[in-house]
C-alpha positions, 0 to 999 in steps of 0.5 A: 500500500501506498499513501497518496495525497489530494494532488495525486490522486487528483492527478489520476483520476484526471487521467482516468488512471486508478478505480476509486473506492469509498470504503464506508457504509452506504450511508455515509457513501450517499451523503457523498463521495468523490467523482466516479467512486465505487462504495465498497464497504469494509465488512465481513463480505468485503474481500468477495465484493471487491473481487467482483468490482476490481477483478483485475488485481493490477488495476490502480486503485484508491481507498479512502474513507473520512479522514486521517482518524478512520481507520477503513481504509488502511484496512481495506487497502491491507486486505486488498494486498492479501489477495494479491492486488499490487497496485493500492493506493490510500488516499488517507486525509479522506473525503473531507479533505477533498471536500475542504480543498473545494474539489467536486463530490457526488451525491 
């Protein structure tokens, strides 16, 4: 796992080159989420959920969660790697960072 800040992971989905995934529950995913994300909730089922959405292990992809104090998505990025994907990315200031900066959010 790779810790990335607001830029670069800006920086990729400009380029449209990393798959984000918003790690909360769904309410907190439908209050918001940054552009194009996918809501993968970290859960008992989370391992065969992610499979489904990112089956391609080689694939970019970018965790994140609220903020720096949550703890989803270091935890989704780890179980992640135990199932052998190699290119995860933690986005750990989180969705309110990305709100603070003025960036758009989906709802």
């Amino acid at each position: 796992m790779t810790k990335i800040d607001r830029e670069q992971l800006k920086q990729m989905m400009d380029q449209d080159a990393v798959i984000v995934v918003d790690v909360l529950g769904a309410e907190a995913y439908d209050s918001f989420h940054l552009p194009g994300a996918i809501n993968v909730p970290v859960g008992d089922d989370f391992e065969e959920q992610i499979r489904e959405a990112v089956p391609d292990q080689h694939q970019p992809v970018a965790v994140y969660c609220l903020d720096e104090a949550c703890n989803a998505s270091p935890t989704a990025a780890r179980r992640m790697e135990s199932l052998g994907y190699d290119r995860v990315y933690d986005y750990a200031a989180g969705k309110l960072d990305w709100r603070q900066a003025g960036l758009p959010v989906e709802r």
